[in-house]
C-alpha positions in Angstrom: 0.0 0.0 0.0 3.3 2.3 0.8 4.4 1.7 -2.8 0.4 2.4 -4.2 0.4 5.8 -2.2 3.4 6.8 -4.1 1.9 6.1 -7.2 -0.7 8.4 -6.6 -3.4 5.2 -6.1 -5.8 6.7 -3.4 -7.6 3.3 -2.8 -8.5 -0.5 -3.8 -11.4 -2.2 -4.4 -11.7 -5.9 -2.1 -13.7 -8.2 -4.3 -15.1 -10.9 -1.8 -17.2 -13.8 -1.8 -19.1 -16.0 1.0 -16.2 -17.7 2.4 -15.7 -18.4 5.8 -12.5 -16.3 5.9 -13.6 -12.9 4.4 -14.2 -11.0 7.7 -10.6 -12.0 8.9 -9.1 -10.8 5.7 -11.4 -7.8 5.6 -10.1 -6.8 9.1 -6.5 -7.3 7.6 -7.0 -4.9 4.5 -8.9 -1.9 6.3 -6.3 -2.4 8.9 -3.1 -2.3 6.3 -5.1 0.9 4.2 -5.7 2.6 7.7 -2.0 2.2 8.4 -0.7 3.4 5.0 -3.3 6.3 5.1 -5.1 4.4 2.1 -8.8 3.9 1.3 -10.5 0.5 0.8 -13.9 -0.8 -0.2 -16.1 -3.5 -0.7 -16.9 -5.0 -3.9 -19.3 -7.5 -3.4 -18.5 -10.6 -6.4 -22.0 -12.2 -7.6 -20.2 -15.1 -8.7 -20.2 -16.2 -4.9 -23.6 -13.9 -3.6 -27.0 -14.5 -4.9 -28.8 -11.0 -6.0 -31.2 -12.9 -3.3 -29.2 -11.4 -0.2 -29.2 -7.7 -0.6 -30.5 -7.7 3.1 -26.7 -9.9 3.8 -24.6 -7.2 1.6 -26.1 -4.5 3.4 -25.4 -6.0 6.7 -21.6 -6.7 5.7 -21.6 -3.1 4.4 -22.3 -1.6 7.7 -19.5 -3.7 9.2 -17.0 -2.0 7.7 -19.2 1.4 7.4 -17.8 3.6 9.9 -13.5 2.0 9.6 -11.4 4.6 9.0 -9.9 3.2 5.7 -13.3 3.0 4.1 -13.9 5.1 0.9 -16.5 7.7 0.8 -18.5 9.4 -2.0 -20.0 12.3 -1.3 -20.1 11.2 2.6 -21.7 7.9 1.5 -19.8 4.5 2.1 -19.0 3.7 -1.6 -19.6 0.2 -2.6 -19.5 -1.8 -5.6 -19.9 -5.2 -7.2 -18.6 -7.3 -9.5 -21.8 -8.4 -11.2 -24.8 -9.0 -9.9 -27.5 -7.6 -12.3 -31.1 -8.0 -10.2 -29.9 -7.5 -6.4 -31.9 -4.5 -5.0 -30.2 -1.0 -4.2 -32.8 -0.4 -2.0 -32.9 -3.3 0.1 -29.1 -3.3 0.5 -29.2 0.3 1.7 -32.1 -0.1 4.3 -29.9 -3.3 5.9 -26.6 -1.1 5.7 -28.3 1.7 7.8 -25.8 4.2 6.5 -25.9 6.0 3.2 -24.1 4.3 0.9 -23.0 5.4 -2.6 -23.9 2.5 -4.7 -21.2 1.8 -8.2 -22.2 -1.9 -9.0 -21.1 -3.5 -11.8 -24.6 -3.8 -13.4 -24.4 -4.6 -17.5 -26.1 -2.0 -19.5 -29.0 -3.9 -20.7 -29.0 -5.8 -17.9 -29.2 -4.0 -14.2 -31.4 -1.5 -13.4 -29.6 1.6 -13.2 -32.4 3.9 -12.2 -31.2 3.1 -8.1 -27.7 3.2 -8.1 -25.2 6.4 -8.0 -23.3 5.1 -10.4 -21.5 1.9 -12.4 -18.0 -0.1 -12.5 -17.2 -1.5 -15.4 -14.6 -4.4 -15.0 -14.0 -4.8 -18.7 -10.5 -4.0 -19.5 -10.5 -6.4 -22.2 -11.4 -6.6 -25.4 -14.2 -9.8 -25.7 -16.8 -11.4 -27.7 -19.2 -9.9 -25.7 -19.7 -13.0 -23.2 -16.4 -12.6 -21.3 -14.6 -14.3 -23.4 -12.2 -14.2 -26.0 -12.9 -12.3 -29.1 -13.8 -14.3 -32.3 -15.0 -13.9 -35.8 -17.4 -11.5 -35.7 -18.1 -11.0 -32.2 -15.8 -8.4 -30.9 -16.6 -5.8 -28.5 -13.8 -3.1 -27.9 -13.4 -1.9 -24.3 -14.5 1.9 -25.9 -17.3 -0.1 -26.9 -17.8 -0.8 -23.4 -17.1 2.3 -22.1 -19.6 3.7 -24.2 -22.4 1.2 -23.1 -22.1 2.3 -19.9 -21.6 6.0 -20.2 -25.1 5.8 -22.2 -26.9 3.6 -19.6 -25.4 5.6 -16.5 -26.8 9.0 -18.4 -24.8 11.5 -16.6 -24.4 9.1 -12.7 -20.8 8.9 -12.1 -18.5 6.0 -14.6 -16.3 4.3 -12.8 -13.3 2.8 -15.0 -10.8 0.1 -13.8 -7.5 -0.2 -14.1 -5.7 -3.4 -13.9 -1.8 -3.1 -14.2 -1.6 -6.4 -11.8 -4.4 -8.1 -13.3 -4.7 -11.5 -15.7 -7.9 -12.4 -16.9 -8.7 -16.0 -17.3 -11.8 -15.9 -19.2 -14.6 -18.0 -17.5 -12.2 -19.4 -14.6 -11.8 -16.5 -12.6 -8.8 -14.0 -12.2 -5.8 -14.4 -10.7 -4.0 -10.7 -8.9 0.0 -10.9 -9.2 2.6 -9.4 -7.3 5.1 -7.8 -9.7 8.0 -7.2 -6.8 
């Protein structure tokens, strides 16, 4: 996080799932970020949560709500997704009990962006459209993307990524590197 700061990176997203470890490693990260005068925040992955348990993301939102290390939005706990078109803004903001600014990473076409404060688009790749490498015909650019969102978000903030330590895998998930 020292070397991050330097680099002018003022915080990181923690992509997390259901496992039985995630608070402990949660508690690790906003402790490191609070350290290294960094900010942190959840990104909840909808590979592992069901858009069923907006009540349980709002609960694990106001766990880490008031941390010192937790990024705000316009005095709202910012909080994001990777996925998870169809879970309910609303709900997970009533269980949070906080404000909470609200970037998931719904699809244009897909989520409902009428109740969120803004998107994340994880796309850094060019695909065919289904997360997956392009092919004849079926190539979406990542200005494509961009623009997708941009048009579905009408104005609500864009949030782009930015993946210098990150390898895609396709389908099989992602895998975060060390480049020391």
């Amino acid at each position: 996080m020292k070397r991050a700061k330097e680099y002018g990176i003022d915080a990181f997203a923690l992509n997390i799932g259901t496992d039985s470890y995630t608070d402990t490693q949660l508690g690790f990260a906003y402790e490191s970020a609070a350290n290294n005068d960094m900010k942190v925040f959840i990104s909840f992955d909808f590979n592992w949560w069901h858009f069923s348990q907006a009540r349980e993301v709002g609960v694990k939102v106001r766990q880490f709500a008031d941390h010192p290390a937790q990024l705000n939005v316009d005095g709202k706990v910012f909080v994001s997704s990777f996925c998870g078109d169809g879970v309910d803004p609303s709900a997970i903001q009533n269980a949070a009990g906080c404000e909470i600014f609200f970037a998931p990473n719904f699809h244009p076409g897909h989520g409902d962006f009428n109740h969120v404060q803004g998107a994340l688009n994880w796309m850094a790749w060019d695909s065919n459209g289904c997360n997956k490498a392009p092919s004849a015909g079926q190539k979406v650019a990542v200005a494509d993307g961009d623009e997708a969102y941009r048009q579905a978000l009408d104005g609500k903030a864009y949030i782009a990524r930015q993946y210098s330590l990150f390898f895609h895998l396709g389908c099989y998930g992602s895998i975060w590197t060390d480049l020391e």
